[in-house]
C-alpha positions in Angstrom: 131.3 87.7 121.7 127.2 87.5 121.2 126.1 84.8 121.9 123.2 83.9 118.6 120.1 82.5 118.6 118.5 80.5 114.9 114.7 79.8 115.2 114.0 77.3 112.4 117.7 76.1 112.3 116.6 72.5 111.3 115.3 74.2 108.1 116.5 74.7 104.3 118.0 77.2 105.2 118.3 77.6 108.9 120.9 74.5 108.8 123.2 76.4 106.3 122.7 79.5 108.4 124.0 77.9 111.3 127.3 76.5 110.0 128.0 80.0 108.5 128.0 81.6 111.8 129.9 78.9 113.4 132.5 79.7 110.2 132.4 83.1 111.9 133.3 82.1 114.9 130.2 82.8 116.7 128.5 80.7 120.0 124.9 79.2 118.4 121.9 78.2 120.1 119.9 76.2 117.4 116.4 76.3 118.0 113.8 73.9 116.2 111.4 70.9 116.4 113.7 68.9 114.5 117.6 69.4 115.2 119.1 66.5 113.7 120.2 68.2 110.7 122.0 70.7 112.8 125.8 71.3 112.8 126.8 69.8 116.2 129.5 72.5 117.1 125.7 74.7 118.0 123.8 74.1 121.3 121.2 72.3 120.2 117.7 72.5 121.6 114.3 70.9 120.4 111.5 73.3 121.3 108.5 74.9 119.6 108.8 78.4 120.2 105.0 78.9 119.6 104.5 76.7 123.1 107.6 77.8 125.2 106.2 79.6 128.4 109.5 81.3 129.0 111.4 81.2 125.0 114.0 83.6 126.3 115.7 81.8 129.3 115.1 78.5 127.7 117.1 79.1 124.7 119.7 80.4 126.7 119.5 84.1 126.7 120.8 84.8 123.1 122.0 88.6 122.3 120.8 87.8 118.8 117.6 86.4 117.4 117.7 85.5 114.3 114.0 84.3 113.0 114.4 81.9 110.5 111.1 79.7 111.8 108.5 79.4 109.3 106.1 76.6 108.3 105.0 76.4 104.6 107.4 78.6 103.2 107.5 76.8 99.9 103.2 76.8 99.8 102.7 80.1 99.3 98.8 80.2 99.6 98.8 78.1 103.1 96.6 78.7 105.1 99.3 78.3 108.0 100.9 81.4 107.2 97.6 83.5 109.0 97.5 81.4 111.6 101.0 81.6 112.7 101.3 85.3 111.8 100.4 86.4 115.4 102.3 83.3 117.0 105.6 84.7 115.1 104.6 88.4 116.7 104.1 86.9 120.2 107.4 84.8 120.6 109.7 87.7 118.7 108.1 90.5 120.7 108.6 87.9 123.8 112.2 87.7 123.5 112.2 91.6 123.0 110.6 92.1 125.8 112.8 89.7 127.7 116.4 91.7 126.6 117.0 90.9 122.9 117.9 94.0 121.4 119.3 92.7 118.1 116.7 90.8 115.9 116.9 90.0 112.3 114.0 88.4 110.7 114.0 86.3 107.4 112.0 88.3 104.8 111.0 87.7 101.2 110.7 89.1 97.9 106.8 87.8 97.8 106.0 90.7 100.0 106.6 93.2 96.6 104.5 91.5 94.3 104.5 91.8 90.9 107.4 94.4 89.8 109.8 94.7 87.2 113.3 95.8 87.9 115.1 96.3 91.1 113.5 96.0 94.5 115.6 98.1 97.5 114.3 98.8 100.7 112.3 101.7 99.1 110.1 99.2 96.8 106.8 99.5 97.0 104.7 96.6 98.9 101.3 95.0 97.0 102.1 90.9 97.8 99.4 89.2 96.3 99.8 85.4 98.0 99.3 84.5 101.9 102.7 83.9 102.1 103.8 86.9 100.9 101.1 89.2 102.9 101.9 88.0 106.1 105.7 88.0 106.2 104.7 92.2 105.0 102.5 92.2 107.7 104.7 90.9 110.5 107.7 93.4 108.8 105.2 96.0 109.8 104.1 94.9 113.2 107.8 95.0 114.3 108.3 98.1 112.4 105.7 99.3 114.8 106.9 97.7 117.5 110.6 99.5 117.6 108.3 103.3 118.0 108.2 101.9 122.1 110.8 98.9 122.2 114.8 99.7 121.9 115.6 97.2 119.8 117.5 97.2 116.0 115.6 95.2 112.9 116.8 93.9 110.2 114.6 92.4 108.0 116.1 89.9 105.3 114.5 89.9 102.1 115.6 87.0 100.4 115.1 85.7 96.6 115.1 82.8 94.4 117.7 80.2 96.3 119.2 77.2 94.5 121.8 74.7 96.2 121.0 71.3 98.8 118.8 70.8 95.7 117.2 67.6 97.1 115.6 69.7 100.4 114.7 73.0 98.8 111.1 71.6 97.0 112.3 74.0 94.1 111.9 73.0 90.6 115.4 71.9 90.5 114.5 69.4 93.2 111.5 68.2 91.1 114.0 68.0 88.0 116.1 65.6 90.2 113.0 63.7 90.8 111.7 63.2 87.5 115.4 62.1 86.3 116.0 59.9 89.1 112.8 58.4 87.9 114.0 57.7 84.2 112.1 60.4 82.8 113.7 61.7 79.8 111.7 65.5 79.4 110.3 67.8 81.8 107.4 69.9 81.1 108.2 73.9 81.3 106.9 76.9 80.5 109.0 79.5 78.1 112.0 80.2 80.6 112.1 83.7 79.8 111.2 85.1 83.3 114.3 86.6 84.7 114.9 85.9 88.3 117.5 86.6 91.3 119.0 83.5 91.6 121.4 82.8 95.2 123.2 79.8 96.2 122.0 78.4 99.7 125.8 78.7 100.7 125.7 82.4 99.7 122.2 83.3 101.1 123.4 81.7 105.0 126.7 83.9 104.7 124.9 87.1 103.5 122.0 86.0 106.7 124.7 86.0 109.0 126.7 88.6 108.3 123.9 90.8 108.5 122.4 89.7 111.6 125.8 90.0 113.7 126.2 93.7 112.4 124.4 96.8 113.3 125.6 99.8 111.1 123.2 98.8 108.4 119.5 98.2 110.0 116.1 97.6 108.2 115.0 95.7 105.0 118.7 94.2 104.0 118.3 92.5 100.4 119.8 88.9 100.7 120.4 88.3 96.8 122.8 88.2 94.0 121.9 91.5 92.4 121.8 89.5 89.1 119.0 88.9 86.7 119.2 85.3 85.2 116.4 84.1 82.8 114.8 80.8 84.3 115.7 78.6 81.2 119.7 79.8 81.4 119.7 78.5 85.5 117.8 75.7 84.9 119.6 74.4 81.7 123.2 75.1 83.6 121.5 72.9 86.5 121.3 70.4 84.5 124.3 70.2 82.3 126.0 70.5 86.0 124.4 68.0 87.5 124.7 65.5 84.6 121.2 64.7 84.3 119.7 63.2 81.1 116.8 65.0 80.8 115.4 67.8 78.4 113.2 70.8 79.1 109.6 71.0 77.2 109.2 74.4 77.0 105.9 75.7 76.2 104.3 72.9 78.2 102.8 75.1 80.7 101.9 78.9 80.0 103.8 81.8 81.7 101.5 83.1 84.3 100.6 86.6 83.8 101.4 87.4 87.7 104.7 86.7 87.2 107.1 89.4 87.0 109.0 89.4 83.9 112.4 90.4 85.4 112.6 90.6 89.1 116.0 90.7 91.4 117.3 92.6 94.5 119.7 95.8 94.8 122.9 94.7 96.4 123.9 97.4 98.0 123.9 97.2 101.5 124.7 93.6 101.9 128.0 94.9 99.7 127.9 97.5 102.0 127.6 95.3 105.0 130.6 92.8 103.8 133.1 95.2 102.5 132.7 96.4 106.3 133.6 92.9 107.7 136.1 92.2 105.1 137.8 95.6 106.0 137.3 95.0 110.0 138.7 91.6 109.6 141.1 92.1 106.8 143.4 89.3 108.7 141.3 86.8 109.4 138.4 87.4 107.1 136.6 84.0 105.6 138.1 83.7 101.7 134.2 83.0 100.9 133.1 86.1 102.1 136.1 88.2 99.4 134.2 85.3 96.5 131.0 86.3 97.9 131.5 90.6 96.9 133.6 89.7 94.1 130.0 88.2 92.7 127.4 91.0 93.4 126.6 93.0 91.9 
């Protein structure tokens, strides 16, 4: 069985990422510089890739990379993001180099820009903050990359994720803040922006299925292929969570660079789990049949 490497697994996401593939039954390494939040049945190991002389042999000689490692994901004009864009190049082009030949990368839906509609693999690219612009640019460097390496990409574009609410520095995490402070209204803007909306859960099953795979390679949509408008989520996050606390819409103006209906096309991560659900039609996780039965 591969054996799987997670870069950033102490992360929002990297965490949920890893117990999915455990789920799966797979061996994980768990790579970060903080792995106490780490499911214990991984190989743990504290490291930061950007310093490691020799990345590959250290963290065991994975079959897999999957690049989840990213500082300031949630501060989307930081600077950090140009300085660690060639740091990111290095150590993934390292472990290439070294004998990875399967390498998924986390992606976003920052690198489109402002769009309306659908984004597929075919959308085109005009991101228009740091963040976005250099995960794009490091999507092309390893596009460029594979013309002289042998080596399969898969590059994860993921969306608006919700879920783990008090590590995700999302509005619903502020939400929680300002009611666990007694606050009784929250300041918002109309709510009509329509976003793609993905459990945490959802979005580490959807990483992982995709990274252990290789009949569908390149820019792999991680979403829900639904449009939901802000005010609906965040309205049914609150009525679930039980919170006493009311939105002020109108508060803040909608800002004209955001798209006004923006959400991912599902079909090759349905593509990619109707394949494991048929391969594994004995033993398949129940999630994964919930998971397709919600894309759309």
């Amino acid at each position: 069985m591969k054996k799987i490497l997670v870069t950033g697994a102490g992360g929002y996401i990297g965490s949920h990422v890893v117990a999915a593939l455990l789920d799966l039954g797979y061996p994980v390494i768990a790579s970060d510089i903080c792995t106490s939040n780490i499911d214990r049945g991984a190989t743990c190991i504290t490291c930061d890739i950007f310093t490691e002389s020799d990345a590959y042999h250290r963290l065991g000689e994975p079959d897999v990379l999957i690049h989840l490692a990213w500082r300031d994901g949630f501060v989307h004009n930081s600077q950090r993001h140009f300085d660690d864009l060639g740091r990111h190049y290095a150590f993934i082009s390292s472990m290439i180099e070294a004998g990875v030949k399967q390498v998924s990368v986390m992606g976003s839906m920052h690198e489109i820009g402002y769009h309306e509609g659908a984004i597929d693999e075919n959308t085109p690219q005009n991101p228009s903050s740091l963040y976005g612009i250099a995960k794009n640019a490091l999507r092309q460097s390893l596009e460029a990359l594979q013309k002289s390496k042998n080596f399969n990409l898969n590059w994860l574009r993921g969306f608006y994720v919700c879920g783990d609410d008090s590590r995700n520095h999302s509005i619903f995490a502020k939400i929680i803040e300002r009611a666990e402070e007694g606050a009784k209204e929250f300041p918002f803007t109309t709510g009509t922006n329509q976003y793609d909306f993905i459990d945490i859960d959802d979005l580490a099953l959807e990483i992982a299925l995709a990274s252990v795979q290789t009949e569908v390679n390149g820019i792999i949509n991680c979403c829900s292929g639904t449009p939901v408008a802000l005010k609906d989520q965040v309205e049914s996050f609150i009525q679930r969570k039980g919170l006493d606390i009311k939105l002020q819409y109108g508060v803040f103006p909608d800002r004209p660079y955001d798209s006004k209906c923006i959400y991912g096309d599902s079909t090759r991560i349905k593509q990619i789990l109707n394949a494991y659900l048929a391969s594994n039609s004995l033993n398949a996780l129940p999630r994964a049949k919930e998971l397709l039965v919600k894309l759309k």
